[in-house]
BATOR-974057 format. One line per 8 residues: their letters; for each residue x, y, z of C-alpha. Coordinates in steps of 0.1 Angstrom, whole numbers, m for minus. Example, Ala and Ser with C-alpha at 12.3 -4.5 7.8 and 13.67 -1.06 7.14 Angstrom:
BEGIN
AS	123 m45 78 | 137 m11 71 .
//
This chain:
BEGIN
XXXXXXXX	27 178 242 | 52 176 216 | 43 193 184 | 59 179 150 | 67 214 140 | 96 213 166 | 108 182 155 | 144 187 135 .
XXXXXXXX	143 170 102 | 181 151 117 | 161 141 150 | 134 127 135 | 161 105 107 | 181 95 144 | 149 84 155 | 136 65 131 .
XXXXXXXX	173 49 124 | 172 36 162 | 139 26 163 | 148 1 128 | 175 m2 146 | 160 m19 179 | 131 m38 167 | 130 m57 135 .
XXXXXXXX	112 m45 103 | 88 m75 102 | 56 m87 83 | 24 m74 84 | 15 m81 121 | m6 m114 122 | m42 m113 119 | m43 m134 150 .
XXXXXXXX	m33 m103 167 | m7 m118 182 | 29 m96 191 | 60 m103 171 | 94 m108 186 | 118 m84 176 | 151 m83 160 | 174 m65 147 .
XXXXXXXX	184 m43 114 | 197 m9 107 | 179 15 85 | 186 47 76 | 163 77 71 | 184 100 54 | 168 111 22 | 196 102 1 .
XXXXXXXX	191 62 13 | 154 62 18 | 152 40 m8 | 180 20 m1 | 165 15 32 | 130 7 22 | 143 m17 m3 | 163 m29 27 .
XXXXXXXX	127 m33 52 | 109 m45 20 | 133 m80 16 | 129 m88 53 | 91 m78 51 | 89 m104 26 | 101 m138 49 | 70 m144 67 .
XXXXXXXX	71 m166 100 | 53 m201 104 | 26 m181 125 | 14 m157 101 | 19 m181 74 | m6 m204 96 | m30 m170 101 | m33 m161 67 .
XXXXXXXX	m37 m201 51 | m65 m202 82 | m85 m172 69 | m81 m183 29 | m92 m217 36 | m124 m202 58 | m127 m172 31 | m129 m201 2 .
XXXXXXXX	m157 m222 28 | m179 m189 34 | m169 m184 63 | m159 m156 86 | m120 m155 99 | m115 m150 131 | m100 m114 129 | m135 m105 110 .
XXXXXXXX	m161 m95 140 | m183 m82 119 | m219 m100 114 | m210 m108 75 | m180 m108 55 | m184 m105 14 | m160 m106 m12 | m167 m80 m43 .
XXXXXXXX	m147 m88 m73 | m132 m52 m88 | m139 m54 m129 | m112 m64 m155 | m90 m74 m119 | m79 m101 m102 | m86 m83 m71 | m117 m91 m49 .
XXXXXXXX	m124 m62 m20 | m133 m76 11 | m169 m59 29 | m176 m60 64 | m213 m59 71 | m231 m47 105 | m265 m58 103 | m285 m37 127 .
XXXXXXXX	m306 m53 152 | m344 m58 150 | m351 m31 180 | m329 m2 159 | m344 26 141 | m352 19 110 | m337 38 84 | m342 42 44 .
XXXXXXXX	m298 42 30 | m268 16 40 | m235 35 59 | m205 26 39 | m170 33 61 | m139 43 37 | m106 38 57 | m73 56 56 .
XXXXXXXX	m43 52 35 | m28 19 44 | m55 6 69 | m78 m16 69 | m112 m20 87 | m98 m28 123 | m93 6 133 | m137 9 128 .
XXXXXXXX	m139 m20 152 | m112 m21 173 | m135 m37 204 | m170 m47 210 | m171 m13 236 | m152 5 212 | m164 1 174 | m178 31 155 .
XXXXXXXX	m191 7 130 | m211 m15 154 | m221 15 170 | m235 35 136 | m251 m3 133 | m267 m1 164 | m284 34 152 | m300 15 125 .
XXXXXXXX	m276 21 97 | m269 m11 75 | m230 m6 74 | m204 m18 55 | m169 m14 60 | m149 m9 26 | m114 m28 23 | m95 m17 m13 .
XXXXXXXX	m77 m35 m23 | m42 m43 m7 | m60 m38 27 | m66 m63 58 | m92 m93 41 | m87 m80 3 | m78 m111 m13 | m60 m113 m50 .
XXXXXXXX	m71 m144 m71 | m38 m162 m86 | m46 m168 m123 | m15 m191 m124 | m24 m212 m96 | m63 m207 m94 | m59 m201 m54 | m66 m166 m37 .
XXXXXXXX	m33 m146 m16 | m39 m126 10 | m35 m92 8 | 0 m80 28 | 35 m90 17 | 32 m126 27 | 11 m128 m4 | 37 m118 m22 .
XXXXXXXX	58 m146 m13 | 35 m174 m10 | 9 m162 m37 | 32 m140 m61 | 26 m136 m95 | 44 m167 m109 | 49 m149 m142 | 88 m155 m137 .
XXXXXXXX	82 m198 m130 | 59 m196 m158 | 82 m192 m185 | 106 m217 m174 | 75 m236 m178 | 67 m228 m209 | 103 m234 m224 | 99 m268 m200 .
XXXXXXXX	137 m261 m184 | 147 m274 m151 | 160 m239 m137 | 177 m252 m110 | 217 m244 m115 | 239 m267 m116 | 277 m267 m104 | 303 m281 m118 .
XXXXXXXX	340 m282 m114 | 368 m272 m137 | 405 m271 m132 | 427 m240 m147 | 465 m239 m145 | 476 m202 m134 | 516 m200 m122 | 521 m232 m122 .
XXXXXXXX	493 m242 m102 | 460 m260 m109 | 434 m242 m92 | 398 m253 m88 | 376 m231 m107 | 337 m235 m102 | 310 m226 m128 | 273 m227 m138 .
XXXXXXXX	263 m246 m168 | 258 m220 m194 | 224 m235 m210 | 208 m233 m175 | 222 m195 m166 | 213 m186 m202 | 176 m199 m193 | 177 m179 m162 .
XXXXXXXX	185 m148 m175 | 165 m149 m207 | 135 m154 m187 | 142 m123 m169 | 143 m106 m199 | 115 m117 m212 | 93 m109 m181 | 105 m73 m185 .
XXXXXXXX	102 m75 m223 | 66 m93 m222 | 49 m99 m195 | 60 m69 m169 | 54 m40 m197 | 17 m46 m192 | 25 m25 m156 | 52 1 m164 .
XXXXXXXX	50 30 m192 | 77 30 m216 | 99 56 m196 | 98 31 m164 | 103 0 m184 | 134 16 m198 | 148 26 m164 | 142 m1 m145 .
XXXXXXXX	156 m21 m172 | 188 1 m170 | 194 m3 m134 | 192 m44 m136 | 221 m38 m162 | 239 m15 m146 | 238 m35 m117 | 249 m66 m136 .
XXXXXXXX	281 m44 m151 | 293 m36 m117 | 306 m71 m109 | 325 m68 m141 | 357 m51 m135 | 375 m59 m164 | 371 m32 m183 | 378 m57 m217 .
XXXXXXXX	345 m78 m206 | 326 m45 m198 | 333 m28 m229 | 315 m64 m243 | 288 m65 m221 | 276 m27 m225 | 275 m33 m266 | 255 m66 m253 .
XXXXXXXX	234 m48 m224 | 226 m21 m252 | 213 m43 m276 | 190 m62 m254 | 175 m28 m238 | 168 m22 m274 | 147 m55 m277 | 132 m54 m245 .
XXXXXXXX	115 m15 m253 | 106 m37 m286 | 85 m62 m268 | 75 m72 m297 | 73 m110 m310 | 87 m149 m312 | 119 m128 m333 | 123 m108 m308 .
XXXXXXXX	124 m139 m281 | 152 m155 m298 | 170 m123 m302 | 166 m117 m263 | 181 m152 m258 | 210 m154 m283 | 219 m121 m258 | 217 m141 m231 .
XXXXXXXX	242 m165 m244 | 266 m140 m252 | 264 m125 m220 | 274 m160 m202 | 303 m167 m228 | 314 m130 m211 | 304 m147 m174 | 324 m179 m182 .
XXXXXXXX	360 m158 m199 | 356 m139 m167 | 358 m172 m148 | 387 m185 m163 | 409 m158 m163 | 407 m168 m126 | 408 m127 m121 | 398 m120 m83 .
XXXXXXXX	369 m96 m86 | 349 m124 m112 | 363 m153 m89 | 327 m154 m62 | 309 m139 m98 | 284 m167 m95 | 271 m163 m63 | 269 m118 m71 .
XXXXXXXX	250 m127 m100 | 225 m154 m87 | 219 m129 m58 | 216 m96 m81 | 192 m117 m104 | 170 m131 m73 | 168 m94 m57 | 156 m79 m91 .
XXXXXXXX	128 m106 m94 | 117 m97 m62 | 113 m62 m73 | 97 m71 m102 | 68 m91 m78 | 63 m57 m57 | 62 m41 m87 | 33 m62 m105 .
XXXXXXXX	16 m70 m73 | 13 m37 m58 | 7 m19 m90 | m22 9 m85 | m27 41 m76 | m55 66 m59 | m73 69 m89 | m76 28 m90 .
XXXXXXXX	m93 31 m54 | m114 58 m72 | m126 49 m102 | m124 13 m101 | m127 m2 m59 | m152 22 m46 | m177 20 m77 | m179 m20 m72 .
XXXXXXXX	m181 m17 m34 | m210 10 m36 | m229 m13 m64 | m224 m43 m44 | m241 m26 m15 | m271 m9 m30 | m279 m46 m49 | m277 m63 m11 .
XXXXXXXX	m291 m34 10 | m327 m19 8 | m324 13 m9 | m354 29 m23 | m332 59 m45 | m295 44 m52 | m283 61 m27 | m257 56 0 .
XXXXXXXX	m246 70 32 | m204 75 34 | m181 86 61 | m147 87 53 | m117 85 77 | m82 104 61 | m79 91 24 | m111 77 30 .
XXXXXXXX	m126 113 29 | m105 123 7 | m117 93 m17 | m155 107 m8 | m143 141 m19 | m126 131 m52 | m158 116 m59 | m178 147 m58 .
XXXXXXXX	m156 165 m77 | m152 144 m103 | m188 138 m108 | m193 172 m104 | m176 180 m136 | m185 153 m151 | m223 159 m148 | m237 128 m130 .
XXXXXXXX	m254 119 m95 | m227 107 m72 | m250 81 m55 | m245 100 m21 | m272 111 m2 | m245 126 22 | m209 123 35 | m192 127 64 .
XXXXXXXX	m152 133 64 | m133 127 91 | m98 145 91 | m97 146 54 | m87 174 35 | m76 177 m10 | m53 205 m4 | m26 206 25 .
XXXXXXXX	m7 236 10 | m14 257 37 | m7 232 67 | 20 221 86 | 12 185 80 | 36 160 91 | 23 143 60 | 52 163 44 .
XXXXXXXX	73 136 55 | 63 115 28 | 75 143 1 | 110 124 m3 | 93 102 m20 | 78 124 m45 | 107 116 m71 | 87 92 m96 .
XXXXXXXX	118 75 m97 | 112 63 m63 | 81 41 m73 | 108 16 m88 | 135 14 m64 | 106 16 m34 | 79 m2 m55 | 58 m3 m19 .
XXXXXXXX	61 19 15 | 59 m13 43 | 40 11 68 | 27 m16 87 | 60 m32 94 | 75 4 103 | 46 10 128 | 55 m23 149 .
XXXXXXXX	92 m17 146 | 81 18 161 | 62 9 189 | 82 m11 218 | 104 25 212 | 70 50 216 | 53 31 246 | 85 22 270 .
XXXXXXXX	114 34 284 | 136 55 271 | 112 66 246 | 130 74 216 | 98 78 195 | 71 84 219 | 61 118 197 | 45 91 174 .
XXXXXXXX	21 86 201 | 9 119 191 | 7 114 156 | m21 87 163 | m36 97 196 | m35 126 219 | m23 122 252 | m49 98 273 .
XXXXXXXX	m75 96 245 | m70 60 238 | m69 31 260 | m39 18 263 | m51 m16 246 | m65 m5 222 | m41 18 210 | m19 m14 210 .
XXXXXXXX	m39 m32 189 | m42 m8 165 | m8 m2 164 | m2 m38 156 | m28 m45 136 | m43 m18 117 | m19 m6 93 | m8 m19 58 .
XXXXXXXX	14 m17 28 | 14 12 7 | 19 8 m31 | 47 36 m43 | 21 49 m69 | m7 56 m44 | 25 73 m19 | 32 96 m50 .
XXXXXXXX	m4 109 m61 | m12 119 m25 | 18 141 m23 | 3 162 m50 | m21 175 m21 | 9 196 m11 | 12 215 m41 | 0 242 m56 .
XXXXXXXX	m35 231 m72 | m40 204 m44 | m49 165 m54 | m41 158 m88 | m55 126 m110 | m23 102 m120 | m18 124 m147 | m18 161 m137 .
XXXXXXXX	m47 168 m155 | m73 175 m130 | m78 190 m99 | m95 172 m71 | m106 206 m59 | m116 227 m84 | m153 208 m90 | m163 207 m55 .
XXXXXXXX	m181 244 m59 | m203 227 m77 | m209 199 m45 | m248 194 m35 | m243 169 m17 | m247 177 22 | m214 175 36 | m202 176 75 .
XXXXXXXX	m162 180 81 | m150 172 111 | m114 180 119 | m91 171 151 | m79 201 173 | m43 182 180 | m43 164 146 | m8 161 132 .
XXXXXXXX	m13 149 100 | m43 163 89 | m44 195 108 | m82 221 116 | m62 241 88 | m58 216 59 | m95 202 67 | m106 239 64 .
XXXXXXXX	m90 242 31 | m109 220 15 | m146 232 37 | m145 267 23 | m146 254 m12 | m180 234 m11 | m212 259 m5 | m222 268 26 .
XXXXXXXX	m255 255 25 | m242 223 21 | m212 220 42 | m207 219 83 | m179 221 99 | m166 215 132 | m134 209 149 | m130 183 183 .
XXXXXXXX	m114 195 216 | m112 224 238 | m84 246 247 | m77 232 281 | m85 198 269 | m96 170 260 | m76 171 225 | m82 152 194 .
XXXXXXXX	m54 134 173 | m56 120 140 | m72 86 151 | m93 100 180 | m120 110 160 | m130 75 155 | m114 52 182 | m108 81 212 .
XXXXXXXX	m123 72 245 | m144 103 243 | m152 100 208 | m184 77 218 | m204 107 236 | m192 139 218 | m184 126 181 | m205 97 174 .
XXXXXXXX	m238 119 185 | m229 146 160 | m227 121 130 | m254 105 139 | m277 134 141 | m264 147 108 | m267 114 88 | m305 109 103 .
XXXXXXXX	m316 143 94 | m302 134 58 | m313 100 58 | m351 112 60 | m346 143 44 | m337 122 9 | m361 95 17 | m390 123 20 .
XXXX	m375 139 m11 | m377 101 m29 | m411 96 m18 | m427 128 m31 .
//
């Protein structure tokens, strides 16, 4: 089998270049569960243009087809009746609403049946980074959650938000957006529309003709009218100076402010209009770090102004580079807008899931489940454990009851230092910088652009394969269909903080303050770690890392697959073909002993 550690850094970047290259970077793949048809785009994976390239996937992400826009209005229309979508198999769906957020969580509940042991805490399931709860459920023969209900365990899968059914209520247009990029397009933010709504101005440009004389001859020149593109761009402005700083410190307000400039002063050539539109330019980054009130807003837009009357000299100086200005500029503007929407829609981190999704999912189901002590069950698959871990730690040192009566992690680890986790690819985007020109990582789209190239002939990228699944440990339709339909986009921010478990100190909160590691000494909650002999991206090593910190008493620890085989990949642990009669019975086992161990504990 092919091991990432022989894998040149240039062989994987040709790899993933032809793969973008073959198969189009599309939307999320439909909850229908349908295949897309391919086409094609060019991306390169060369560090120096990952961003380019990302930005590049990220626009054609955003056009969604008639059939996923048909899939996704299906399951908000049967989400807003109570009722289940289609993609949902589970017994009940619920929508939690996450505090002081427009963002409702969506839970997938397994009722047990009537005949199953009864026991005394619910199961919540924590998926990995952007996932969603399909790969728990993948078929009716092949569903650890169904399964774990089947044992008796009430169990609710958790979706943050951003993930497969989490839903985002529109304030501006009181109806929910689904959570992938479509929602982005048909649900966005409207904060841009809004004030053109407010100032009540047609946006809409319009042309107009005018007639210069240069040489001798009359040549048609065309331009905008200047009240209209004054509107336009002051309401840009404003967003960034009002309504955007609400999601960006100071330091990323003023960059990202920067770049829309800059990128506005490289259509102008003329170094006579430049030298006016950087005294302009500085003066309006100067207002828009302000933010402050109504003075400011006329400042912003007297700036605008000027910066036409610079727009239209250009124009009628007929000089070549400002001759197509219009159509440069309308595109640069509508391209920075759509930043702006990944931006404020996909604006939250690790800590968010953390402190803000997982609390509200875990009070939702003690208030709806029968739970005699508070407490909860967990098992956590990649950043799910690693959310379950984080959770110790941090009540740990903060000296309160984590409401777990015990945890299972499945391939989870705080602290990959010592690894050789193909994780590491994500370390290019460790520049914070990244987070604005890449305000979202499109994994789901980059996973169906790099199937039809892992599964057929010639195989460019079939050591993917083995990134997911070892060699004949998934059936082949399943592995499909999670493929296709498990995977999500990752916010930038969430991208970033998870790269901190690769340095020295592992996981590290948003602001480098605390370790994720250093409080789990103090763990006494019971703890089983189960780890993936073959597992690329969270390797027996890295899942060890983070075991030996947590006391023995408390803590087992066991890794899947034999020498000779079978072997166990990343997603085997959960959705393998074998994973039904040698992993399933271990959890099992050690979430019943704990299940009546606190319930004994409770009773006495």
């Amino acid at each position: 089998m092919l091991q990432m550690n022989r894998i040149h850094p240039g062989d994987l970047r040709a790899a993933l270049q032809a793969a973008a290259t073959a198969c189009h970077l599309c939307p999320f793949p439909s909850w229908t569960g349908h295949r897309r048809r391919p086409s094609v785009v060019c991306l390169s994976m060369r560090s120096e243009s990952l961003s380019r390239a990302l930005s590049t996937s990220i626009d054609d992400f955003s056009s969604t087809s008639t059939t996923s826009s048909s899939a996704s209005a299906s399951a908000i229309a049967a989400a807003l009746e109570g009722k289940k979508p289609a993609i949902c198999t589970a017994d009940e769906l619920h929508y939690v609403p996450i505090p002081n957020n427009d963002w409702k969580i969506a839970l997938w509940r397994y009722i047990p049946p009537n005949e199953a042991t009864k026991r005394s805490h619910p199961l919540m399931l924590l998926s990995g980074v952007g996932t969603n709860a399909i790969g728990f459920d993948l078929s009716p023969g092949a569903s650890f959650a169904r399964h774990m209900s089947r044992q008796g365990f009430d169990t609710w899968i958790v979706e943050v938000r951003g993930a497969g059914l989490s839903r985002r209520e529109s304030k501006s247009s009181n109806r929910p957006s689904m959570s992938n990029l479509q929602s982005v397009n048909e649900g966005r933010s409207n904060d841009y529309s809004s004030v053109h709504e407010n100032s009540n101005t047609n946006t809409t440009l319009e042309i107009k003709n005018e007639f210069s004389t240069v040489n001798g001859n009359k040549v048609e020149l065309i331009s905008w009218d200047e009240s209209q593109l004054a509107t336009k761009l002051t309401a840009t402005f404003m967003r960034l100076a009002e309504r955007l700083s609400g999601y960006l410190n100071e330091g990323q307000l003023r960059d990202i402010s920067s770049k829309f400039l800059e990128q506005i002063s490289k259509l102008l050539e003329d170094a006579r209009l430049a030298e006016r539109f950087n005294e302009i330019a500085a003066n309006i980054s100067g207002l828009i770090e302000a933010r402050q009130n109504s003075a400011v807003s006329g400042q912003i837009r007297e700036l605008s102004q000027g910066l036409v009357n610079i727009f239209e000299e250009g124009q009628k100086t007929v000089s070549p580079q400002l001759f197509d200005f219009q159509d440069r500029l309308s595109s640069t503007i509508e391209d920075f807008q759509k930043q702006l929407d990944l931006i404020v829609n996909y604006d939250w981190d690790f800590d968010n899931y953390l402190e803000e999704d997982i609390p509200a999912a875990m009070k939702y189901i003690r208030e709806h489940s029968n739970v005699n002590d508070g407490k909860l069950l967990a098992i956590g698959h990649s950043m799910g454990g690693i959310l379950l871990y984080a959770m110790l730690s941090k009540c740990a040192s903060e000296g309160y009851e984590s409401g777990l009566a015990a945890i299972v992690t499945l391939a989870s680890s705080v602290d990959y230092t010592s690894s050789k986790s193909s994780l590491k690819l994500l370390l290019p985007l460790a520049d914070p910088a990244q987070a604005l020109n890449v305000p979202v990582v499109p994994l789901g789209a980059l996973m169906t652009a790099a199937y039809p190239l892992s599964s057929r002939p010639p195989y460019v990228l079939s050591w993917l394969n083995s990134q997911v699944s070892a060699q004949d440990m998934m059936l082949p339709e399943l592995y499909e269909k999670l493929i296709l339909n498990n995977f999500c986009t990752i916010p930038a921010k969430v991208v970033l903080q998870l790269t901190t478990a690769f340095r020295e100190g592992g996981l590290q909160n948003r602001v480098g303050t605390f370790s994720y590691k250093d409080h789990l000494h103090k763990c006494n909650v019971p703890v089983l770690a189960l780890a993936g002999d073959q597992d690329l991206i969270c390797p027996p090593e890295a899942v060890f890392e983070t075991v030996k910190l947590i006391p023995a008493s408390d803590v087992t620890y066991k890794v899947f697959g034999k020498l000779d085989g079978p072997h166990y990949a990343h997603y085997d642990l959960v959705g393998g073909k074998l994973a039904t009669s040698e992993v399933y019975p271990c959890i099992v086992e050690f979430l019943s002993r704990h299940d009546e161990l606190n319930y004994c504990a409770t009773s006495n």
